[in-house]
N, C-alpha and C positions, 0 to 999 in steps of 0.2 A: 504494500500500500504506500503510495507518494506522500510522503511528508514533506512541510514546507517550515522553516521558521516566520513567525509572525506573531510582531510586539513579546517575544522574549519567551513564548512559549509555543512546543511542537502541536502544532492542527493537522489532523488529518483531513484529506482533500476530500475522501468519500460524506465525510460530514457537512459539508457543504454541495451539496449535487450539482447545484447550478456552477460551481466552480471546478467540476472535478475536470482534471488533466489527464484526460484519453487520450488523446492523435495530437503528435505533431507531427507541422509537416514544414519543411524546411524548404528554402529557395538559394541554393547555394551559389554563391557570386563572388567574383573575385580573382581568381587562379589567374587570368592572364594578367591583369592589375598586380599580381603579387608578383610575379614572374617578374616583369619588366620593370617592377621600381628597383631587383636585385640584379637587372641585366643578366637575367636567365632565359632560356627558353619558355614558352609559352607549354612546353610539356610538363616543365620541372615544376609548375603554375599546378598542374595539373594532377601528377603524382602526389605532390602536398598535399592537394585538395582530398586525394584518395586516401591518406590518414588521419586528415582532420573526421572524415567518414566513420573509422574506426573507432575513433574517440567517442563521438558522438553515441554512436549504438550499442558502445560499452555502458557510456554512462544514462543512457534512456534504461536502457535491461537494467542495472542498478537501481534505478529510480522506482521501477517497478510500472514503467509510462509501457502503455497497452500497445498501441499503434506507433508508426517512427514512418512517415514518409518524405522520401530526398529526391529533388527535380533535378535526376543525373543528366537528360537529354533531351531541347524544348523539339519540337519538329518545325522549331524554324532557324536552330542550331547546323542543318545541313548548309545552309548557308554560308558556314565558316570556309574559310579556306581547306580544300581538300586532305591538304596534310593535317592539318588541326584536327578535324574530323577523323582523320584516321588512328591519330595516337590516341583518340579518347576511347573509340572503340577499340580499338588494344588495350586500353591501361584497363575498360571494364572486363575484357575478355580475360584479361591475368588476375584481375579481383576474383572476378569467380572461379576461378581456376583455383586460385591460392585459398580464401578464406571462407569458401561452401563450410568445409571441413570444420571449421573452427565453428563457425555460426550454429551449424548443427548442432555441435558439441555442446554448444551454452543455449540449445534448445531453441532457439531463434527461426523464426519460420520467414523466406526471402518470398515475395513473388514482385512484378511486373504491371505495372501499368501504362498504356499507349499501342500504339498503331506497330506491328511486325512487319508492314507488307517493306518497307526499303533495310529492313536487315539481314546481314547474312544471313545464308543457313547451318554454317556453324554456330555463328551466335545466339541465333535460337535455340540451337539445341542445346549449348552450355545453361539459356535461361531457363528451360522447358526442364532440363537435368536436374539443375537448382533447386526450381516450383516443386519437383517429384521427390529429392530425398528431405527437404523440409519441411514437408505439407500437412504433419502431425506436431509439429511445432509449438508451443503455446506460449515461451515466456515473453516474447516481443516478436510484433509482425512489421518486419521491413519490408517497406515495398521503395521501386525506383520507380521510377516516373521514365523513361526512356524511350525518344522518339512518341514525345506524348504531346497537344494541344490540348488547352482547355476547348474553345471552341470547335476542334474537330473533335472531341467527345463528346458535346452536346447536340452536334450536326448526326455524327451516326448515333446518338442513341434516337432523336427525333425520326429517323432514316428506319428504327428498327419498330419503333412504331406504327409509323407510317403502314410499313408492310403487315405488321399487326393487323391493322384496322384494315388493310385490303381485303388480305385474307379471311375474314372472318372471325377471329381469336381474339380481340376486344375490340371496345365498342368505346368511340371517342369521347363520348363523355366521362368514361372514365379514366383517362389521363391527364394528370396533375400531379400538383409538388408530391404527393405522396406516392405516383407510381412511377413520376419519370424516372428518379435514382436508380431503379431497379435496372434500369437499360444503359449506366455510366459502367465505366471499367471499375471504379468505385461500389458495386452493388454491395461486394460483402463488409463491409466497413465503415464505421461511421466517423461523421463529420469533422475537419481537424477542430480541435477547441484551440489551437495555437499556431497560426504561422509569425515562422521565421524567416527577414530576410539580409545575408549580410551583405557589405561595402559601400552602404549606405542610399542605395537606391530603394525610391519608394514605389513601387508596383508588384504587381502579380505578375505580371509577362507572361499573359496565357497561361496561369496555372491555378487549377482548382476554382474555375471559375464557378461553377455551380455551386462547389462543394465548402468553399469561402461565405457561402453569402453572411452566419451570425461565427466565422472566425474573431479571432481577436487576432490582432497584428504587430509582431514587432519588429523593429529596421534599425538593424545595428548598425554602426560606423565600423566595421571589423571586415576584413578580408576572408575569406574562405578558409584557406591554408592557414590564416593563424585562430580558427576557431575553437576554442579549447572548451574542456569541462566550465571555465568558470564564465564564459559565454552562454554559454548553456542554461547555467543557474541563475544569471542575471537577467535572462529573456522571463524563464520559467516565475521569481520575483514579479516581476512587471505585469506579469496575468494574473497573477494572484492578486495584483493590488485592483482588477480592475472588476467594474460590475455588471455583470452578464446579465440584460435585461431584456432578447431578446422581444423588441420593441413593445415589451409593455412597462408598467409604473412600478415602481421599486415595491 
């Protein structure tokens, strides 16, 4: 159970429902910003980034935080320069390669959110490998965001409706806020109660656009690569102070 300090004594979060800290989901920013202020490569940016990753998912599992989702790749990330693109999907294809193993081991269950149709097919198969030896998992659910839009998940879940309602198999008045999620890459999962996003930029960039509408939001001044535990606990502070009113009166 996540415990928080506040005013000098330990609260547990389950005590508070409306504040309890389920899902975060993070917006990870920075790696080429870090890279170039040390006149490094835009990889070396990169690789950092992939251990600031580790930190992170150790100290959510710790925390006892249910959900943990990270926006490894937007789908309008192919836009980078082709070489860019290519070391990122190598540095994920040796992530998984290296640290399944371990994930598993601290009971951690990985899967996948976003569009497969322009990734390899070795690369699927590594994530498809992943999703299948962790899928009993329960102590933290990581999911990556990769080769993901917010708005191309709301276009094909409205898309899978659509043919819904062609077919015969529901009946249009019955889609709303409470059935569309069912048709997001998001079905099994619920809503972040916290984004994160670092180096100081304030948006979503296409991410979790649905799934944001009563997030809480917070935008750190910190690069990616140097994201540590105490980043982490200073975002998680900042939501706790705040009041989730879910647009009605306190």
């Amino acid at each position: 159970m996540l415990l928080v300090k506040e005013d000098n004594k330990t609260q547990s979060c389950a005590d508070q429902a409306e504040n309890r800290l389920q899902h975060i989901a993070i917006i990870m920013d920075g790696n080429g910003r870090w890279a170039k202020s040390r006149r490094l490569p835009k990889f070396a940016g990169h690789k950092k980034g992939a251990d600031a990753v580790r930190g992170v998912v150790e100290t959510c599992a710790d925390l006892d935080v249910e959900y943990l989702t990270l926006y490894a790749f937007s789908s309008e990330n192919w836009n980078r320069p082709i070489e860019e693109v290519n070391d990122l999907m190598g540095l994920l294809k040796i992530y998984l390669t290296k640290e399944i193993a371990e994930l598993h081991r601290k009971n951690i269950r990985i899967s996948f959110i976003g569009s497969r149709e322009r990734l390899s097919k070795n690369l699927i198969s590594l994530l498809e490998e992943a999703e299948e030896k962790t899928r009993n998992n329960d102590k933290l659910r990581l999911t990556l965001a990769l080769n993901y839009g917010g708005q191309e998940e709301i276009v094909r879940a409205a898309k899978i409706l659509a043919q819904k309602v062609k077919s015969g198999v529901l009946d249009v008045e019955n889609i709303n806020e409470n059935t569309f999620p069912e048709n997001l890459y998001t079905n099994d999962m619920p809503e972040p109660d916290l984004i994160i996003r670092t180096s100081g930029e304030q948006r979503l960039s296409n991410f979790m656009l649905w799934q944001a509408a009563y997030s809480e939001f917070v935008f750190q001044d910190i690069l990616w690569p140097d994201f540590s535990k105490e980043s982490l606990m200073s975002a998680i502070e900042e939501y706790h102070k705040r009041d989730r009113r879910y647009g009605a009166r306190p």
